[in-house]
C-alpha atoms as one frame of an Amber mdcrd trajectory, in Angstrom:
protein
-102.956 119.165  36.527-102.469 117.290  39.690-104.428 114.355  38.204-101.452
 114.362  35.589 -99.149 114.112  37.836-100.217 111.599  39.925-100.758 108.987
  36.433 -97.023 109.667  34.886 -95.721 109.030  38.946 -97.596 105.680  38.957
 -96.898 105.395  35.186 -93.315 106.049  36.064 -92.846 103.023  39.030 -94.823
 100.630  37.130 -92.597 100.927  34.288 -89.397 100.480  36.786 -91.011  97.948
  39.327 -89.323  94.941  36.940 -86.113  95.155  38.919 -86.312  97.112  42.099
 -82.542  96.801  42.320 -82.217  99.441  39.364 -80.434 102.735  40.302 -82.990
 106.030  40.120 -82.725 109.348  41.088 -78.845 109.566  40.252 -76.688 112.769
  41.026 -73.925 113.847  42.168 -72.731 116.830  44.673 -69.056 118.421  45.243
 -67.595 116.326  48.327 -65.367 117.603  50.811 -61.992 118.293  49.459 -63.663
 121.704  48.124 -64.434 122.382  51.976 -61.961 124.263  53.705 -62.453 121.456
  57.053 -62.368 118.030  54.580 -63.725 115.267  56.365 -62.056 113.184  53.360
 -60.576 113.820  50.236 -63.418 112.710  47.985 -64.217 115.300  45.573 -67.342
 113.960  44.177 -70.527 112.422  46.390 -73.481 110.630  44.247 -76.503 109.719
  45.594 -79.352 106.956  43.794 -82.211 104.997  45.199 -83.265 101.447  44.814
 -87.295 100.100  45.710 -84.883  96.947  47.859 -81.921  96.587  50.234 -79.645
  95.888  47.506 -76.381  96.026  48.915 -74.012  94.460  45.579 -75.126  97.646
  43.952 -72.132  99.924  42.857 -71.064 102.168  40.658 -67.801 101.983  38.274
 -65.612 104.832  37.338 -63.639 104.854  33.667 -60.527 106.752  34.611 -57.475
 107.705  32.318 -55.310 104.729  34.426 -57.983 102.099  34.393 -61.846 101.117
  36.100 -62.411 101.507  39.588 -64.979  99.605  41.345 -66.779 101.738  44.356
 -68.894 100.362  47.001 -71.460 102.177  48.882 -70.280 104.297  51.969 -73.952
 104.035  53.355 -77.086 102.059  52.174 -79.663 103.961  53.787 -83.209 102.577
  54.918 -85.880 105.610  55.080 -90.069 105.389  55.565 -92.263 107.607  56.238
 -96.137 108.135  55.949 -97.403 111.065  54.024-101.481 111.339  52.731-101.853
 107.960  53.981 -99.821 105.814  51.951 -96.658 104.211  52.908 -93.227 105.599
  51.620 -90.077 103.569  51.544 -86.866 103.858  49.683 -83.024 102.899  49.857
 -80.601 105.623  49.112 -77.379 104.422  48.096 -74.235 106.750  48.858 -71.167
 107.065  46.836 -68.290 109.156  48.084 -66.073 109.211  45.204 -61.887 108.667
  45.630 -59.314 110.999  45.196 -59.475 111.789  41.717 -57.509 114.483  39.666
 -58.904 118.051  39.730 -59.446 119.491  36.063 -60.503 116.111  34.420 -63.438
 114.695  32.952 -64.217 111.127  34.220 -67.260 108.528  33.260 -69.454 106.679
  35.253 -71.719 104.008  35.377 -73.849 102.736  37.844 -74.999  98.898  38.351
 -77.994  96.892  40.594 -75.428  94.500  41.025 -72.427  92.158  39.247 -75.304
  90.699  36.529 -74.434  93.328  34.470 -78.159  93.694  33.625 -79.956  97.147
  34.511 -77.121  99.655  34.349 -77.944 103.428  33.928 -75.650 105.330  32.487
 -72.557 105.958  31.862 -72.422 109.779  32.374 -69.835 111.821  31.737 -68.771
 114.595  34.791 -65.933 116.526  35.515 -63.908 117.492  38.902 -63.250 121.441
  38.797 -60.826 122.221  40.637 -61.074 123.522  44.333 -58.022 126.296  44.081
 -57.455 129.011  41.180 -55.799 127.684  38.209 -56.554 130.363  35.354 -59.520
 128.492  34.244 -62.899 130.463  33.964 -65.228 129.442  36.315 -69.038 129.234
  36.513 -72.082 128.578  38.068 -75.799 128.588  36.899 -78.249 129.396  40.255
 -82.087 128.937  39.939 -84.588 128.335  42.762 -88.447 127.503  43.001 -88.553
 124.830  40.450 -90.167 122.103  39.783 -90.527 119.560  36.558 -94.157 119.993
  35.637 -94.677 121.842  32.561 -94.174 125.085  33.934 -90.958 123.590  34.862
 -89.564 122.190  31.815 -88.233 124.513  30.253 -85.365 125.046  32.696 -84.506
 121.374  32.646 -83.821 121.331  29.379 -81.814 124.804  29.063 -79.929 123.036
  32.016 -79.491 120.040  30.398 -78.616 121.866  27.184 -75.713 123.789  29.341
 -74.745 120.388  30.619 -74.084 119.197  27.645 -72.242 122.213  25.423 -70.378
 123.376  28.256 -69.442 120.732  30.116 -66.247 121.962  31.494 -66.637 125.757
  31.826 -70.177 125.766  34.141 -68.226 123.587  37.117 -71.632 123.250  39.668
 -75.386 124.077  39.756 -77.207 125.686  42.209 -80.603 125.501  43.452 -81.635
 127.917  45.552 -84.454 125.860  47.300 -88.209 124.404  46.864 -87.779 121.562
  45.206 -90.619 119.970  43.556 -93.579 121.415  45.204 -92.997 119.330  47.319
 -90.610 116.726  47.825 -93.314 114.736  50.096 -96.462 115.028  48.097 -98.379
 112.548  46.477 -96.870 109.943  49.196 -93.359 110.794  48.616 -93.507 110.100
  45.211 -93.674 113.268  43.744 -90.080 114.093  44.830 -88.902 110.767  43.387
 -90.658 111.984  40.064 -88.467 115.474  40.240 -85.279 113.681  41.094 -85.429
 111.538  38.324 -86.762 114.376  35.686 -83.176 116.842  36.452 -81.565 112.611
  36.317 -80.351 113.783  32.784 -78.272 116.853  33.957 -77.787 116.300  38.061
 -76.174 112.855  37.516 -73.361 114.645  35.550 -73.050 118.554  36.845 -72.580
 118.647  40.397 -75.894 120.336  42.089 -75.520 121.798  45.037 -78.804 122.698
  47.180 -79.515 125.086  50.139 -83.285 124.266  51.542 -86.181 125.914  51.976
 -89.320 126.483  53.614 -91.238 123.867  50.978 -88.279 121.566  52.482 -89.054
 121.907  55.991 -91.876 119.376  56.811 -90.991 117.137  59.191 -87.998 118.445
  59.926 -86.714 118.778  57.232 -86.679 114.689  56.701 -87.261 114.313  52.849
 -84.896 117.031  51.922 -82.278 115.454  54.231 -82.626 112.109  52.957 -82.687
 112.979  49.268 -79.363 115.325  49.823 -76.227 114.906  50.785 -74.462 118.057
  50.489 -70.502 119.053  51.647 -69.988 118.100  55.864 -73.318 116.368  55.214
 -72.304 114.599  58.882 -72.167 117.651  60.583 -74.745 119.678  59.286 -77.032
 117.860  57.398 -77.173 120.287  54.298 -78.224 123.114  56.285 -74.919 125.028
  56.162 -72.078 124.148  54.025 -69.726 126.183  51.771 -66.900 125.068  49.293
 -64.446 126.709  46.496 -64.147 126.307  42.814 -61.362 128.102  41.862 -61.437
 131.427  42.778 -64.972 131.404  44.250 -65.977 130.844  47.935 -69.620 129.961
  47.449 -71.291 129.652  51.640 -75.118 128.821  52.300 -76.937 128.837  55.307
 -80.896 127.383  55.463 -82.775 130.670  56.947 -86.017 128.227  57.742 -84.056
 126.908  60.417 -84.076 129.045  62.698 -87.317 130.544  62.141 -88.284 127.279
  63.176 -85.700 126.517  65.842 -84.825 129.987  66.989 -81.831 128.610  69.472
 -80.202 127.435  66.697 -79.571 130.968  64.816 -76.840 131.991  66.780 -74.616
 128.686  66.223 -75.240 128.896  62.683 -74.265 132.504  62.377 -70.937 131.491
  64.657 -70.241 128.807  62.202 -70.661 131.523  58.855 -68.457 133.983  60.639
 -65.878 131.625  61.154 -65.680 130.427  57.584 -65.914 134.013  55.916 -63.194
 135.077  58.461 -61.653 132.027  56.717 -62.463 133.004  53.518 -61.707 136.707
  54.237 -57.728 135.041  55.064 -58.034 133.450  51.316 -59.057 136.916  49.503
 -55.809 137.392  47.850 -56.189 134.260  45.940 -60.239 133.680  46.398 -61.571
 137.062  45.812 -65.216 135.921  45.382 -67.777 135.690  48.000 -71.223 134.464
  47.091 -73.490 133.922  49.733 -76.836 132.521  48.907 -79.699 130.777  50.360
 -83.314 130.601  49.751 -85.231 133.673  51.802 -84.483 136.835  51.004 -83.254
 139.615  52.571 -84.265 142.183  50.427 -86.978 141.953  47.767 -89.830 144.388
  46.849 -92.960 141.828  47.098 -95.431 143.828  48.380 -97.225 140.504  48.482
 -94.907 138.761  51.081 -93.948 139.617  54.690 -90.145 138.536  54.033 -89.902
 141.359  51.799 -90.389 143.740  54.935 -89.518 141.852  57.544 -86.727 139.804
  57.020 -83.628 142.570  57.028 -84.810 142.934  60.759 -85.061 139.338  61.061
 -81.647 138.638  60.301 -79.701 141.964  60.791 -76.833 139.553  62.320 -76.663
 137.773  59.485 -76.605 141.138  57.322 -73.818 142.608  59.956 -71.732 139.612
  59.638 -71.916 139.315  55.184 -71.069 143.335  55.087 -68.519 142.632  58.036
 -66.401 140.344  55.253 -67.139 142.115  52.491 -69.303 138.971  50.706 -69.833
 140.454  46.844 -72.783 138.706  46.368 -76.337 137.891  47.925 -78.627 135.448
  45.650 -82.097 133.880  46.993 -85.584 132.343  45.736 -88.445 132.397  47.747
 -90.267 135.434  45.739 -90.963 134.012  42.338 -89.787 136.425  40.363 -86.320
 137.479  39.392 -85.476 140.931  40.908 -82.129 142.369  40.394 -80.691 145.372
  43.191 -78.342 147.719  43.996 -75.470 147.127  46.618 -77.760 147.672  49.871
 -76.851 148.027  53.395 -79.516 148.409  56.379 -82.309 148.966  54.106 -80.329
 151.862  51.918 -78.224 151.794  48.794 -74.684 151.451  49.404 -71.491 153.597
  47.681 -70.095 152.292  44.625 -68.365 154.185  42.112 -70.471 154.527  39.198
 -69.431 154.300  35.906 -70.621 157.477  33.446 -73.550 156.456  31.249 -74.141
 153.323  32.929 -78.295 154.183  32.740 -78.903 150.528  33.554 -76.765 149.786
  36.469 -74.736 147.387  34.753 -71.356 148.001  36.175 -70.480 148.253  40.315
 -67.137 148.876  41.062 -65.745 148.717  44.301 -69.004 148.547  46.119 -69.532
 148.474  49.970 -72.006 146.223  50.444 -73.415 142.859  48.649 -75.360 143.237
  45.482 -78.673 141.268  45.879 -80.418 139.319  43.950 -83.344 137.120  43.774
 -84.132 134.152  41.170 -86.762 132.242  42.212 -88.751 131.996  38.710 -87.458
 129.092  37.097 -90.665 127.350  37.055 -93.426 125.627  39.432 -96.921 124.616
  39.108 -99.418 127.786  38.577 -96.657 129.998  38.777 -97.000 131.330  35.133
 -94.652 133.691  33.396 -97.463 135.793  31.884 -97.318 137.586  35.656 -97.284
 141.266  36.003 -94.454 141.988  37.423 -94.336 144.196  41.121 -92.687 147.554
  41.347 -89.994 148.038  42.414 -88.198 149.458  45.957 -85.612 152.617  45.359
 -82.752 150.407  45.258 -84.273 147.747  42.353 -83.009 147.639  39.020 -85.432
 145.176  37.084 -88.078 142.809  38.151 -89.282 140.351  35.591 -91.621 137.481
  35.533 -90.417 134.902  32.536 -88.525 131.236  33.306 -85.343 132.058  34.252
 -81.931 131.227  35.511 -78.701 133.142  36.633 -75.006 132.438  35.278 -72.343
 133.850  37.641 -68.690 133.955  36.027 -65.500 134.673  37.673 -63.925 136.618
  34.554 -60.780 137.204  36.888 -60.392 138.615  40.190 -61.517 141.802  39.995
 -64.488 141.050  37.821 -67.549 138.789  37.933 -70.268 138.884  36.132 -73.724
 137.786  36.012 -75.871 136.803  33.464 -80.512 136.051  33.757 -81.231 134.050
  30.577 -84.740 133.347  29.560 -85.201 129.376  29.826 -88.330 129.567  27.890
 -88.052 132.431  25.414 -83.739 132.211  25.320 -81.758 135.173  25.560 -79.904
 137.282  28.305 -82.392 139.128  29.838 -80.500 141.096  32.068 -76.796 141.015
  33.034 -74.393 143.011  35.470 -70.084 143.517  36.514 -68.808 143.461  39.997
 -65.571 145.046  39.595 -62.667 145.656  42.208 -59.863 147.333  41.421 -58.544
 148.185  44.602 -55.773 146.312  46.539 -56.900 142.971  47.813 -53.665 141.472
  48.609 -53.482 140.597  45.086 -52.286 144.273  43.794 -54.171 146.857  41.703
 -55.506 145.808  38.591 -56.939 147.919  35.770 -60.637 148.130  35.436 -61.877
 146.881  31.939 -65.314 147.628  31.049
């Protein structure tokens, strides 16, 4: 299998080393202006590489009042060695202007004023960073990458991309990208970049690292990425709003590698949930997620044991704001849980004849999940899946990814479809119905 992989990456640059101005690797992130701190008001950042300097390369946005030209903020020169061979590329980054919220845009992007070797256009849309009574959503999947075992989830996502282009407003990926981003002398995470090209350069995806992200500091992730307060933080903690959803990551490898560095990261997360806690009345949604679990039932893995203890803060501080909901990878496998706090199941007012634990209402602490099958080299969905802990629900082993939905404010609910086999596997409500600064609001079930 690796042998494959290596002949369709060479395959792949010999087909594109005609021009080496020609944009790869194209996608785009939510900017700023969904931040609570904006650095700038651009709503959308995109990202592509080019083999040379290339500096007349831009890209050119169709708008409803006319074409805008935009330059590069940054051309970016980055090498590296990795199995002996030489890496080099030139990443090429776009932060997008003020454009209006709730409106579907086109772009195109160009090696230079030729008019030769354009990719695209692709279509995207700006959600909007504050509620506006539109339904919002978000698909989350971790542990992926775009060998075969992979493929099915890029084209479900590319499929969503395309038939529900302005109700899913971001994706997610909860970490381990490509298996890895550095192998095969860098080349291998050019080869992933450009295989999610086909969904990623239109829906923005939004990435919290992990611990296949971390070598060398976590260079290649860093370079590839440029997530919200990219400046600041360099994509290891960032958070942002679609409408009535605070969505807040934090990379967990960090400071398992850099221990000094956990408390300044769990400052910065307490200060923007107490933000976030100020918003509650008209951003009732907290997701939290990141790539290493807290909770999990892996008998196979220490971070199923250990990790609660590891990061108690960071547990302390998400039950502290009341954050509704805890998604990682890591484990592959999709495991769906209870509300938990310090290792127990948390209160929640049950609903009568709910056998599967479908509905939580009003519960204390952060229902966890993790989805971290969505697809990587060996990791085959023919599995048996591992028991469970007292507080799981499910476990299951197929290609998968998760769909959360802000119904309203007092409900959100989440869907696991099947990528491979298609269907909703599994599916649960978070429901508050008690006063939030918002008012009481009935419970519909």
């Amino acid at each position: 299998m690796n042998s494959l992989i290596f002949v369709f990456t060479i395959l792949f640059y010999v087909a594109s080393a005609a021009n080496k101005c020609k944009p790869s690797q194209i996608h785009i992130a939510l900017s700023d202006a969904f931040t609570y701190q904006p650095l700038s008001n651009s709503p959308i950042r995109a990202v592509f590489h080019t083999d040379e300097t290339c500096n007349s390369a831009y890209i050119e946005i169709k708008t409803p009042q006319g074409v805008l030209k935009v330059a590069a903020t940054t051309v970016e020169y980055f090498t590296q060695t990795y199995d002996r061979l030489k890496y080099q590329t030139y990443i090429h980054v776009f932060d997008f202007p003020a454009l209006a919220f709730d409106q579907a845009y086109q772009y195109t992007c160009y090696p230079d004023d030729s008019g030769k070797d354009a990719v695209g256009p692709f279509d995207f849309y700006v959600p909007n960073p504050v509620p506006n009574g539109r339904v919002n959503r978000v698909v989350m999947f971790g542990d992926h990458d775009s060998t075969l075992f992979g493929t099915k989830t890029i084209n479900y996502l590319t499929s969503l991309k395309q038939s529900n282009f302005t109700e899913i407003q971001a994706y997610i990926h909860l970490g381990d990208l490509a298996y890895d981003l550095e192998y095969l002398g860098g080349r291998h995470g050019d080869g992933y970049m450009n295989s999610i090209q086909d969904f990623a350069a239109s829906m923005p995806l939004m990435v919290t690292l992990g611990n296949h992200e971390n070598f060398q500091n976590f260079s290649n992730a860093n370079m590839r990425l440029r997530m919200p307060r990219f400046s600041d933080f360099q994509n290891h903690y960032y958070s942002f709003n679609i409408g009535n959803m605070h969505f807040v990551t934090v990379n967990l490898d960090l400071p398992l590698l850099y221990p000094d560095l956990l408390a300044p990261m769990l400052n910065w997360l307490s200060a923007d949930l107490q933000t976030a806690t100020a918003s509650r009345a008209e951003v009732p949604w907290i997701i939290f997620y990141t790539h290493r679990p807290l909770y999990c039932s892996d008998n196979t893995t220490s971070d199923c044991e250990k990790n609660a203890q590891k990061f108690a803060q960071l547990e302390s501080i998400l039950n502290q704001y009341g954050v509704d909901l805890f998604v990682s990878g890591h484990v592959h496998a999709y495991e769906r849980m209870l509300p938990i706090i310090h290792g127990e199941v948390a209160d929640y007012e049950k609903v009568s004849g709910d056998n599967d634990y479908r509905y939580f209402i009003n519960p204390t602490a952060p229902i966890y999940v993790v989805q971290g099958k969505s697809g990587h080299l060996g990791d085959f969905d023919t599995q048996k899946p591992y028991a469970g802990k007292p507080y799981t629900v499910t476990v299951d082993m197929n290609y998968s990814a998760m769909t959360v939905h802000a119904l309203n404010n007092t409900h959100l609910h989440c869907e696991n479809v099947y990528t491979k086999k298609g269907g909703v596997h599994d599916d649960f409500y978070i429901i508050k119905n008690k006063k939030n600064g918002s008012g009481s609001e009935q419970v519909i079930l």
